[in-house]
ROSE-4610 file (N, C-alpha, C; in Angstrom, 1 decimal, always signed):
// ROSE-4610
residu = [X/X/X/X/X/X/X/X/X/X/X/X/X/X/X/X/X/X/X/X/X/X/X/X/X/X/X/X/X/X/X/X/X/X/X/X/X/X/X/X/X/X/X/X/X/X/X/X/X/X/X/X/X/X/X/X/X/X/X/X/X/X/X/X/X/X/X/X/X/X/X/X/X/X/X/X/X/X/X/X/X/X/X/X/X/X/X/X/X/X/X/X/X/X/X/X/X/X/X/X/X/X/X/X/X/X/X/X/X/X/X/X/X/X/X/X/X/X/X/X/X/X/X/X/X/X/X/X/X/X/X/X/X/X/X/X/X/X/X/X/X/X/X/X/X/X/X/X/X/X/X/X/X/X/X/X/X/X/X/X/X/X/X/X/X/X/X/X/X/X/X/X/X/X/X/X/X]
num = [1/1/1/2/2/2/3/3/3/4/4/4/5/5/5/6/6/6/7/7/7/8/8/8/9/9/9/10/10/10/11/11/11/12/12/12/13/13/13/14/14/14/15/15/15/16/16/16/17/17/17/18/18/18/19/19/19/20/20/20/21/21/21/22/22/22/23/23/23/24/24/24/25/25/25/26/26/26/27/27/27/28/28/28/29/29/29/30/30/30/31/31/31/32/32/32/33/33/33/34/34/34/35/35/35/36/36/36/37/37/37/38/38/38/39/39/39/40/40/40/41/41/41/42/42/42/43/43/43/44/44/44/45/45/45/46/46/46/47/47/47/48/48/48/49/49/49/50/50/50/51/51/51/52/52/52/53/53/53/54/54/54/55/55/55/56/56/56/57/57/57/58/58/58/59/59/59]
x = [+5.5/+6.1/+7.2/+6.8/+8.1/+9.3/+10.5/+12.2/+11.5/+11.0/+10.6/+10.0/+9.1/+8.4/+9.2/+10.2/+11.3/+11.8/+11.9/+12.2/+10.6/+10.1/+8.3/+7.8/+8.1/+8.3/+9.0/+10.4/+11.5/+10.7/+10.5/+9.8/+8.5/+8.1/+6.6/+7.3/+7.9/+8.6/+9.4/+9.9/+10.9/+10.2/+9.8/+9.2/+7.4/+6.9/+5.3/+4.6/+5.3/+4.4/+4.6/+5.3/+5.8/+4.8/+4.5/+3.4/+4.3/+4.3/+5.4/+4.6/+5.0/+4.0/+4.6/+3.7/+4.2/+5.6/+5.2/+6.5/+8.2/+8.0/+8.7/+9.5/+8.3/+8.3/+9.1/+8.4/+8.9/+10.1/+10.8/+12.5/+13.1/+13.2/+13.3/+13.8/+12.4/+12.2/+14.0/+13.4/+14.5/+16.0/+15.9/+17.5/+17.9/+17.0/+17.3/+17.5/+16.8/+16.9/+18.3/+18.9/+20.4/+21.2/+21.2/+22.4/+22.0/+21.1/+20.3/+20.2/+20.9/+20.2/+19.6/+19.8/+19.4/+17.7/+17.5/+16.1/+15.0/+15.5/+14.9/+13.7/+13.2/+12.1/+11.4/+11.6/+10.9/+10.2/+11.0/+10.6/+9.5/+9.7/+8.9/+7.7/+7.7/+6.2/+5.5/+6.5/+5.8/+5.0/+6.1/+5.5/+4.2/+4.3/+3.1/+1.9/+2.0/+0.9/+0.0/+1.2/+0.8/-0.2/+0.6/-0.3/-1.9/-1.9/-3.4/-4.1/-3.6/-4.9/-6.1/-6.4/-7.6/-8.2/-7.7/-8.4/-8.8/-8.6/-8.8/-10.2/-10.8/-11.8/-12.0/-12.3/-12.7/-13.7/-13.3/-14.1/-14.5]
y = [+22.4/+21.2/+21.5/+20.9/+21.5/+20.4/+20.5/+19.4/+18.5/+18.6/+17.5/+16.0/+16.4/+16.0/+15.0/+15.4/+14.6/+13.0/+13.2/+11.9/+11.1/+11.9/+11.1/+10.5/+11.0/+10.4/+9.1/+9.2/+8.2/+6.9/+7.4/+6.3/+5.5/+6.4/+5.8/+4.8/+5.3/+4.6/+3.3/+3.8/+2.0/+1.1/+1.8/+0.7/+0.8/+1.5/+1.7/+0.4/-0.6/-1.9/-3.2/-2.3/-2.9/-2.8/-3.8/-3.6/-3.7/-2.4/-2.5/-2.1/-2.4/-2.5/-1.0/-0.6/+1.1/+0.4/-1.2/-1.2/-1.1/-1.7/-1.4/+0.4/+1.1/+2.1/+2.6/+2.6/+3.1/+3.0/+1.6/+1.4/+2.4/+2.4/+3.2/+4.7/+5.3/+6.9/+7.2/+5.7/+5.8/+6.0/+4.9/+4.9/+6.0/+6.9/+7.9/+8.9/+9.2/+10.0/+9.9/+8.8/+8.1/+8.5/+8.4/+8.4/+10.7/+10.9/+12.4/+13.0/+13.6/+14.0/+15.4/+16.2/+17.3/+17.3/+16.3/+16.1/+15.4/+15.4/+14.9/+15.7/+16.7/+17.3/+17.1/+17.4/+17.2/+15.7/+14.4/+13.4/+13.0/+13.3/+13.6/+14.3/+15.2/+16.3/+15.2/+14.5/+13.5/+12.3/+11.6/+10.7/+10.8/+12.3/+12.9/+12.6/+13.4/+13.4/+12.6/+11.2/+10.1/+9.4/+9.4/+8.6/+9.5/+10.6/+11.2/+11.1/+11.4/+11.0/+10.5/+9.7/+9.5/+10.4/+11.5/+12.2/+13.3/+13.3/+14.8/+14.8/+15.7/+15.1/+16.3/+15.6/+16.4/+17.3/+18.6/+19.2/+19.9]
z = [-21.4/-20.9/-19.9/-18.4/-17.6/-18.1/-17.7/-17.7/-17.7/-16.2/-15.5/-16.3/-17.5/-18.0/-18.9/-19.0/-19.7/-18.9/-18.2/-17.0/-16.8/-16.7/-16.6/-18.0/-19.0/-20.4/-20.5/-19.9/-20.1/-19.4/-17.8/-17.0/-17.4/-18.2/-19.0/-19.8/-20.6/-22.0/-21.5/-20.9/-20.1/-19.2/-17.9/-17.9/-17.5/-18.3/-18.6/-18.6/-19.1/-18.9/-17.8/-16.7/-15.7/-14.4/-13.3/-12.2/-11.4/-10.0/-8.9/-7.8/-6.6/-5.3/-4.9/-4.3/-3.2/-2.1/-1.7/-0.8/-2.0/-3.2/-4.0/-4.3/-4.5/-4.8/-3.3/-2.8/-1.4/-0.8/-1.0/-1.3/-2.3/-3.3/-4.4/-3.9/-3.5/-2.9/-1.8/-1.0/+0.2/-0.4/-1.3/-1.7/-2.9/-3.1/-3.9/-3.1/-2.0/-0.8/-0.1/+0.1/+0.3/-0.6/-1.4/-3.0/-3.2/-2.8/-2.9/-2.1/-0.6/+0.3/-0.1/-1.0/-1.4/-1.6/-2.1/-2.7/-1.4/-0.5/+0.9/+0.8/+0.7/+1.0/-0.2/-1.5/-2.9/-2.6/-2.1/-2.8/-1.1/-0.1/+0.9/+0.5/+0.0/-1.0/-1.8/-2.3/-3.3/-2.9/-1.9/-1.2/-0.3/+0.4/+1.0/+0.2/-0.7/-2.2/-2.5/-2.6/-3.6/-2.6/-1.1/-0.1/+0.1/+0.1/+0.4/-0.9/-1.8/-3.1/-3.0/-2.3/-1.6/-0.8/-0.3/+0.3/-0.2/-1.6/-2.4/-3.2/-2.9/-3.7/-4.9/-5.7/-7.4/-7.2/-8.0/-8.2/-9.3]
C-alpha cells in the first residue's frame, strides 16, 4: 500500500457516493495547482492520464 493510498481511501469514503462532471474536476485540479504550485507537474501527469484512457488498450 503506497501513503498515497491513504487520501484515495479518504476520497472514496467521503465522497464515494457523489457524481461530479470532469469540468468540476477540472476546476478542482486548477485550484489545487494555485493553492500548490509545487505539484504542477504531478497533477498535469494525472490529468494527462485520466484524459487518454481511452486510448490505452488492454492487454
Amino acid at each position: 500500500m503506497y501513503f498515497t493510498d491513504r487520501g484515495i481511501e479518504e476520497l472514496a469514503d467521503r465522497r464515494g457516493e457523489e457524481t461530479v462532471s470532469f469540468q468540476w474536476l477540472a476546476e478542482q485540479l486548477r485550484l489545487f495547482v494555485d493553492l500548490n504550485p509545487e505539484f504542477e507537474t504531478a497533477v498535469d501527469r494525472l490529468a494527462t492520464w485520466l484524459a487518454r484512457q481511452d486510448d490505452t488498450v488492454d492487454e
